[in-house]
C-alpha positions as CSV (number, residue, x, y, z in Angstrom):
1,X,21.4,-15.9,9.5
2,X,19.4,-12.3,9.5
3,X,20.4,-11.2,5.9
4,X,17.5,-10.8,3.8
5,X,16.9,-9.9,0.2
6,X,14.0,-7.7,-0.2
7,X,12.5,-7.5,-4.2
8,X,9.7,-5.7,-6.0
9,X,9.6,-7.6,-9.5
10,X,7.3,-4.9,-11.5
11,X,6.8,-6.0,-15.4
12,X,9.8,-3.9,-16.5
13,X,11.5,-3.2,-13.0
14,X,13.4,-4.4,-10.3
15,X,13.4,-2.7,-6.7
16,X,16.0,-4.8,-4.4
17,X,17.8,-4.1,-0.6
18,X,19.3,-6.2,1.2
19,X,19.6,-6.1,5.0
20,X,21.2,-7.5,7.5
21,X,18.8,-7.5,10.4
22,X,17.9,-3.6,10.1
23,X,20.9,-2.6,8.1
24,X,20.5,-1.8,4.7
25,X,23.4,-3.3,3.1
26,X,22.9,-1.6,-0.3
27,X,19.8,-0.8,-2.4
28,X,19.7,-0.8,-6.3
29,X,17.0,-0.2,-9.4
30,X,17.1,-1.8,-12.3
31,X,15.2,-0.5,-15.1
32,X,13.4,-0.7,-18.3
33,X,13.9,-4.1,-18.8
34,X,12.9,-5.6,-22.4
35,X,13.6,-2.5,-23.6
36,X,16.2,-1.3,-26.4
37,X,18.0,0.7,-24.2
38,X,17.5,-0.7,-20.8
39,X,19.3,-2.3,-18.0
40,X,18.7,-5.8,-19.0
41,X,16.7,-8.0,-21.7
42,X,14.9,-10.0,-19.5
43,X,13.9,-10.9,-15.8
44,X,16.2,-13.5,-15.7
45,X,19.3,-10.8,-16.8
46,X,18.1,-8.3,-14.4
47,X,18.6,-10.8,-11.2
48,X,22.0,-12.0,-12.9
49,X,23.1,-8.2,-13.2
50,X,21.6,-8.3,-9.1
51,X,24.3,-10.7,-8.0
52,X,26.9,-9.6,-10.0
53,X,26.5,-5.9,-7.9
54,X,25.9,-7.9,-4.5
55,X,26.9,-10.0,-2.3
56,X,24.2,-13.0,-1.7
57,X,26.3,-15.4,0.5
58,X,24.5,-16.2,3.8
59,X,20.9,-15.2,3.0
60,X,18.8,-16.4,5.1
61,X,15.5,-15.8,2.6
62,X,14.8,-13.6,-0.2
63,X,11.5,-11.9,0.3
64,X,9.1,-10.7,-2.5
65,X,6.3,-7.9,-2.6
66,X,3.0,-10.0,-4.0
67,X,0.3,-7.3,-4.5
68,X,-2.4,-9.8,-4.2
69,X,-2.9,-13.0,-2.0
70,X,-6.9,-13.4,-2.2
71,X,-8.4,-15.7,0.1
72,X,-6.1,-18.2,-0.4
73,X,-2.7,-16.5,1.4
74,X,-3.6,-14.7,4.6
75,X,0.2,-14.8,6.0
76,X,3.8,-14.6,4.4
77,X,4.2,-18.1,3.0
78,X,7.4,-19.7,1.4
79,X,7.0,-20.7,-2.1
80,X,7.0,-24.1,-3.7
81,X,5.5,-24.8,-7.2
82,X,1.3,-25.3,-5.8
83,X,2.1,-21.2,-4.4
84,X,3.4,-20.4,-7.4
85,X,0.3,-22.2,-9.3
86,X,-2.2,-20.0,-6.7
87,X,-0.2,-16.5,-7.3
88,X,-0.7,-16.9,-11.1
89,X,-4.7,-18.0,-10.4
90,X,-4.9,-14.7,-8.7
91,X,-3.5,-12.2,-11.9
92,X,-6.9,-11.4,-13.2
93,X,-7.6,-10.2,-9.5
94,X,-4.3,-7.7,-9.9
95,X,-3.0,-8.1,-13.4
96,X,-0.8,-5.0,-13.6
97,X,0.9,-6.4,-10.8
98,X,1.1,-10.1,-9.8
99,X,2.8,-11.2,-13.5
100,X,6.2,-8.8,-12.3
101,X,6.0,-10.8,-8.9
102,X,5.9,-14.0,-10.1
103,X,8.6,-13.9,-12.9
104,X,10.5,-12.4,-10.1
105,X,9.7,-15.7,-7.7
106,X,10.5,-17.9,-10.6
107,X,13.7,-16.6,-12.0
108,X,14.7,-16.2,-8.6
109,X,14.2,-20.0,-7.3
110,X,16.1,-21.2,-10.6
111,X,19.2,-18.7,-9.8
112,X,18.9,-19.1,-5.9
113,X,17.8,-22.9,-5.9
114,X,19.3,-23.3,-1.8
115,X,17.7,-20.1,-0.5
116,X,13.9,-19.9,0.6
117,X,11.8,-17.4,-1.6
118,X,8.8,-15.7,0.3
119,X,5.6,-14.2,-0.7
120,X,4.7,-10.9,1.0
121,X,1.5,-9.8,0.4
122,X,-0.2,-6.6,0.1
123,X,-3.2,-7.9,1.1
124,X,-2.5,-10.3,4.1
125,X,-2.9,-7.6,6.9
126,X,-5.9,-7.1,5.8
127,X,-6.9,-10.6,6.1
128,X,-8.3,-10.1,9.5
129,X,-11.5,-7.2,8.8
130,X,-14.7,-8.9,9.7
131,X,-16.9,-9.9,7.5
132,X,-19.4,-7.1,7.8
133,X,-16.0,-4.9,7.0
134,X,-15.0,-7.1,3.8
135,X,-18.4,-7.8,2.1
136,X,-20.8,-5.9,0.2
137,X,-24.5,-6.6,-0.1
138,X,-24.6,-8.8,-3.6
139,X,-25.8,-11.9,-4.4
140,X,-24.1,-13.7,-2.1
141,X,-23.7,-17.1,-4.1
142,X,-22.2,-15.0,-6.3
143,X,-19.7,-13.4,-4.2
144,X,-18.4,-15.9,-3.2
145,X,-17.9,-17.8,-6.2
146,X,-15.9,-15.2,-7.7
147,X,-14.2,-13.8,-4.5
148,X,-15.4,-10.7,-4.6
149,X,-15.1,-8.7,-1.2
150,X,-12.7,-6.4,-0.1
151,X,-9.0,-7.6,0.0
152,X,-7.2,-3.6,0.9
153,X,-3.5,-3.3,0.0
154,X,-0.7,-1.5,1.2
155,X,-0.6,-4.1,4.2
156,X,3.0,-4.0,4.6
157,X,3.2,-0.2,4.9
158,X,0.1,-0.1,7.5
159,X,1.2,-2.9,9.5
160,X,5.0,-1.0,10.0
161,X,3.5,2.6,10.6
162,X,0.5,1.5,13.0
163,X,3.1,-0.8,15.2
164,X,5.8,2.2,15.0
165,X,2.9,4.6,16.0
166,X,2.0,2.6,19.2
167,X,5.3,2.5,19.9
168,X,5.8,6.8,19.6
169,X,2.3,6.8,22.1
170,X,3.9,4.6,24.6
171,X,1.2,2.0,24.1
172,X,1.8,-1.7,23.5
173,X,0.6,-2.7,19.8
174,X,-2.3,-4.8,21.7
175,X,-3.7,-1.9,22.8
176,X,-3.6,0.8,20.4
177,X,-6.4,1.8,18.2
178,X,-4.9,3.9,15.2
179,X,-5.8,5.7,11.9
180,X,-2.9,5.1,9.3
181,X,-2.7,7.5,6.0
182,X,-0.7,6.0,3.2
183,X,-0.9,8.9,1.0
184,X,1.2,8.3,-2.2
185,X,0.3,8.2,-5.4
186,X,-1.6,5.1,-4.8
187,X,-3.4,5.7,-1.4
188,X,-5.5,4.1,1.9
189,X,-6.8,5.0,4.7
190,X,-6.7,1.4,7.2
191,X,-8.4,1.5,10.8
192,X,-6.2,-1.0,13.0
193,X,-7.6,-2.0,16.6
194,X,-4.8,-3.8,18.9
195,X,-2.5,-4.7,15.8
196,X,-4.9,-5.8,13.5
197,X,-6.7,-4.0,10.5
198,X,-10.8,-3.8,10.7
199,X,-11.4,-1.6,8.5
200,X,-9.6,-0.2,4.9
201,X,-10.4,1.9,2.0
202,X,-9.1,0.0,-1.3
203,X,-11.2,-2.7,-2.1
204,X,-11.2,-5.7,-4.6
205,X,-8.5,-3.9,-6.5
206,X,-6.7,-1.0,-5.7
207,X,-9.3,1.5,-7.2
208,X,-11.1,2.4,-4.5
209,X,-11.2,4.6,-1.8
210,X,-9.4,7.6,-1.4
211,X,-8.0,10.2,-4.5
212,X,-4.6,9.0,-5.5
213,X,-2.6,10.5,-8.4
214,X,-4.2,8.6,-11.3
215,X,-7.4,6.9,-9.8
216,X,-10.3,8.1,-9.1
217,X,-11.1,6.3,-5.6
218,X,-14.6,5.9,-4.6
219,X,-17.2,6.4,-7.4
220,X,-20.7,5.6,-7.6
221,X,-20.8,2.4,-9.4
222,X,-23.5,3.6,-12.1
223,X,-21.2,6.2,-13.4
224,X,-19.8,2.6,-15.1
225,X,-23.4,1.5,-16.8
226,X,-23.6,5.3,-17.8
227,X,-20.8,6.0,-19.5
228,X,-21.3,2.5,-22.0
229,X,-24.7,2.9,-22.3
230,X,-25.0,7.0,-23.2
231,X,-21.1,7.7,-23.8
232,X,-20.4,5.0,-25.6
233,X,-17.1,4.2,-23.8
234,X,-16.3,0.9,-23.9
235,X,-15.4,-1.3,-20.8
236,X,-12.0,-1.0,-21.4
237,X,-11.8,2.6,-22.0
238,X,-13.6,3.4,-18.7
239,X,-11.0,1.0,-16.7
240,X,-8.0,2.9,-18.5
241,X,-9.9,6.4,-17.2
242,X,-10.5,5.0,-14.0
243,X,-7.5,3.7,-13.0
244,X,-4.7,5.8,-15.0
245,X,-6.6,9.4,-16.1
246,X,-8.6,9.9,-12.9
247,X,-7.5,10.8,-9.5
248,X,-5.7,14.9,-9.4
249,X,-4.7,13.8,-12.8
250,X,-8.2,13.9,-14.1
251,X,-9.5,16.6,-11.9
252,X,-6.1,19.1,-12.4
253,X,-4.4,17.6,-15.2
254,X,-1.1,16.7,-12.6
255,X,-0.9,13.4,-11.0
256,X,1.7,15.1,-8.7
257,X,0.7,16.6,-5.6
258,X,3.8,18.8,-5.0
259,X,2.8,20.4,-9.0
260,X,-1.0,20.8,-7.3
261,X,0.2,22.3,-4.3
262,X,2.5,25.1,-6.2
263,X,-0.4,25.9,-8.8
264,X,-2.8,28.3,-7.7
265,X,-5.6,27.8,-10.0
266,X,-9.4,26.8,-9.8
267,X,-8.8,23.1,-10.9
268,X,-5.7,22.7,-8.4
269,X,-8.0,24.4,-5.6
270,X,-10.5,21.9,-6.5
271,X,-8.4,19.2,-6.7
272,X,-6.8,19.5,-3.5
273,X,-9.8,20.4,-1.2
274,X,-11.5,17.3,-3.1
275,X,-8.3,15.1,-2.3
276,X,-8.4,16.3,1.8
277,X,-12.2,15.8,2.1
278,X,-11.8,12.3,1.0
279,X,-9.5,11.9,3.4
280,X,-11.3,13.5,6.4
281,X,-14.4,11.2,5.5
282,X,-12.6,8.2,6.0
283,X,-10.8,9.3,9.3
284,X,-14.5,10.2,10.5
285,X,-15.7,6.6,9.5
286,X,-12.8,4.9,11.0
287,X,-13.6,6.7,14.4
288,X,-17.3,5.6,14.7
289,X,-15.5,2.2,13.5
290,X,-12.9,2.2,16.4
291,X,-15.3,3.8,19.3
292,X,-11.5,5.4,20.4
293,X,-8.7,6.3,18.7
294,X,-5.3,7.2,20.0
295,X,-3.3,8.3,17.1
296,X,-3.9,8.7,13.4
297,X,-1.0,9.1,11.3
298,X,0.3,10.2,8.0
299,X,2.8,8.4,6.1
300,X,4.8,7.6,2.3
301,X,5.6,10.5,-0.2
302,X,2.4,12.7,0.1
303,X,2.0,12.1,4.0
304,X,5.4,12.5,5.1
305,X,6.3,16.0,3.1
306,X,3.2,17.7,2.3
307,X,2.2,19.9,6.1
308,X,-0.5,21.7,4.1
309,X,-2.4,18.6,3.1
310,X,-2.2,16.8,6.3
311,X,-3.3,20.5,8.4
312,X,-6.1,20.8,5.8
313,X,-7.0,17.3,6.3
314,X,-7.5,17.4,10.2
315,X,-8.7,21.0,9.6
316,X,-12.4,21.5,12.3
317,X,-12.0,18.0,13.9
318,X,-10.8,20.0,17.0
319,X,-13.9,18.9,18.8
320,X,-13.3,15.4,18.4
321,X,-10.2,15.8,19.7
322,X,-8.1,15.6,16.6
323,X,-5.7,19.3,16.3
324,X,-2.0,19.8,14.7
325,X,0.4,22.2,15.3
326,X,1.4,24.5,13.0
327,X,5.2,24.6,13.8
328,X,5.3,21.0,14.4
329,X,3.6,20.1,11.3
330,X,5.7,22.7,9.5
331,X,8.8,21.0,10.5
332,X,7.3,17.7,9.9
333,X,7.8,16.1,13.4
334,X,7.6,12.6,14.3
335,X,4.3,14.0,16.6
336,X,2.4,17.3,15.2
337,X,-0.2,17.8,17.8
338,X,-0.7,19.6,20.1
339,X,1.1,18.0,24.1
340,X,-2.6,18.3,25.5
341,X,-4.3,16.9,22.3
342,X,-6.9,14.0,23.2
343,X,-6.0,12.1,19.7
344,X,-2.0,12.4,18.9
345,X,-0.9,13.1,15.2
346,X,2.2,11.8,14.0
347,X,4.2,11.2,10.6
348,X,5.4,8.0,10.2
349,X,8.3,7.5,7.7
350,X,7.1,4.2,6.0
351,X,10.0,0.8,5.8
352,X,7.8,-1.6,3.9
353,X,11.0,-3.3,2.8
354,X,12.0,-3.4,5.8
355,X,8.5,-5.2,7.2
356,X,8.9,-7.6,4.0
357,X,12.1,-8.6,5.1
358,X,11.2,-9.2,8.9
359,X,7.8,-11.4,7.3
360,X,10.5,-13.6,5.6
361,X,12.9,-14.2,8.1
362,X,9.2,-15.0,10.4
363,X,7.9,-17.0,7.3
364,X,11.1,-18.9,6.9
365,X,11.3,-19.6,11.5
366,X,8.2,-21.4,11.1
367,X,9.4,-23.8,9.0
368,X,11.7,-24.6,11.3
């Protein structure tokens, strides 16, 4: 059996495909749920309202997006009652996100008791930076007490693009060393050697990093202790800034780049050129990471459709061997450099559904 159902459970949301093999059979949203004038009351409604739209017969898993697997899940795993037990565990570590997943797996094992549900995690392809990569220099006791070292996210979207990108170089996977942009409105930079990530921007949490729409990325941590002790913010006031009035919303007062990109103001200016040399830091970190790279490449809403960020990125790296064409990167080709350039460029249309759905049907082989 190769047909797969594919959700993303968020707290008041429900993202679904189902393929067979590659083919998306059909797609759907279904929204605002709890709400007065939503699609459905409850969790439970919205997957009901699922099968009454689609056909389920013959599924051979149904896959779900888990933001966070800590140390505990390093691999797509099939659930049972102890995974579900260690995903709940793990919501203070990604509370926005893991409670949407977990009703999801839940609901979804009571109304599809015969089909295998998977956990996909944002965090697994990550599981494999070294430890000089995924710690910081605390009290170590204390680290790892609390598991506090750098888990990355996005997995699913870096582990497609980087093995697509091998394959548009004509290298096998093994021997590729590539830079992959996820540049959304959440955003990561991830350094993978032969098919496996060593090095990644988001941390703990998502927070981290690069700019994204509403957060803030990399800050020094003091700015924290500063802003309670002298502003008189509370904790939870400087998370809610952090994480949801930050990013080219705090610097711009847009969380959208294309609304940055047609502005031509001082803040927009600011924000942009602020957003790119983030960017270009991390793909100058990643190469002293790597020793050699052979591709970098752009991907997701920002990184696919926006030719002035990713030529203003990559802008004076011509002596390291990174350059982009301007009509290429105008047209948005699979490959923007240059046919001579050292370092090839491509944009990478991202299929994490699609990656989710080939970790269950691998998740659920095992078993076997």
């Amino acid at each position: 059996m190769t047909r797969v159902l594919v959700l993303n459970c968020g707290s008041s949301s429900v993202r679904y495909r189902l393929y067979d093999g590659d083919e998306v059979l059909t797609k759907g949203l279904i929204q605002r749920i709890g709400e007065a004038d939503g699609d459905a009351a409850d969790h439970d409604e919205a997957l009901r309202t699922l099968m009454d739209r689609v056909d389920l017969t013959g599924l051979a898993a149904v896959g779900h997006r888990v933001v966070h697997g800590g140390e505990r899940f390093t691999s797509s795993t099939v659930v049972d009652e102890d995974v579900l037990t260690a995903i709940e565990e793990l919501i203070p570590l990604a509370p926005l996100h893991n409670p949407g997943a977990l009703t999801g797996l839940r609901v979804a094992r009571k109304l599809l008791p015969d089909v295998p549900q998977v956990a996909v995690f944002d965090t697994a392809f990550h599981a494999t930076i070294p430890p000089e990569g995924a710690l910081w220099a605390i009290d170590r006791e204390l680290g790892q007490r609390w598991g506090l070292r750098r888990y990355g996210f996005h997995g699913t979207s870096h582990a497609y693009v980087s093995r697509e990108t091998a394959r548009v170089i004509g290298k096998p996977v093994g021997e590729a060393n590539v830079i992959t942009l996820h540049l959304g409105n959440g955003a990561s930079a991830t350094a993978v050697r032969g098919g496996r990530s060593v090095a990644t921007s988001m941390g703990m949490t998502p927070l981290p990093g690069l700019v994204m729409g509403t957060r803030s990325g990399d800050i020094d941590p003091s700015l924290i202790f500063h802003l309670h002790r002298v502003a008189g913010l509370s904790l939870d006031e400087i998370e809610d800034m952090l994480t949801r009035r930050s990013g080219l919303l705090g610097l711009s007062g847009a969380n959208d780049m294309r609304t940055v990109l047609d502005r031509r103001d001082a803040d927009a200016a600011l924000a942009f050129d602020l957003y790119c040399r983030r960017i270009r830091e991390y793909v100058g970190s990643y190469l002293a990471v790597l020793g050699r790279v052979d591709a970098i490449t752009f991907t997701a809403g920002v990184g696919e459709n926006a030719p002035r960020v990713r030529e203003h990125t990559l802008a004076g790296l011509e002596a390291l061997g990174i350059m982009v064409d301007p009509d290429r990167n105008a047209r948005n080709d699979l490959v923007i450099s240059p046919d001579d350039a050292p370092v090839t460029v491509c944009v990478v249309p991202t299929e994490e559904e699609l990656e989710i759905a080939a970790e269950a049907r691998r998740a659920v082989a095992a078993l076997s």
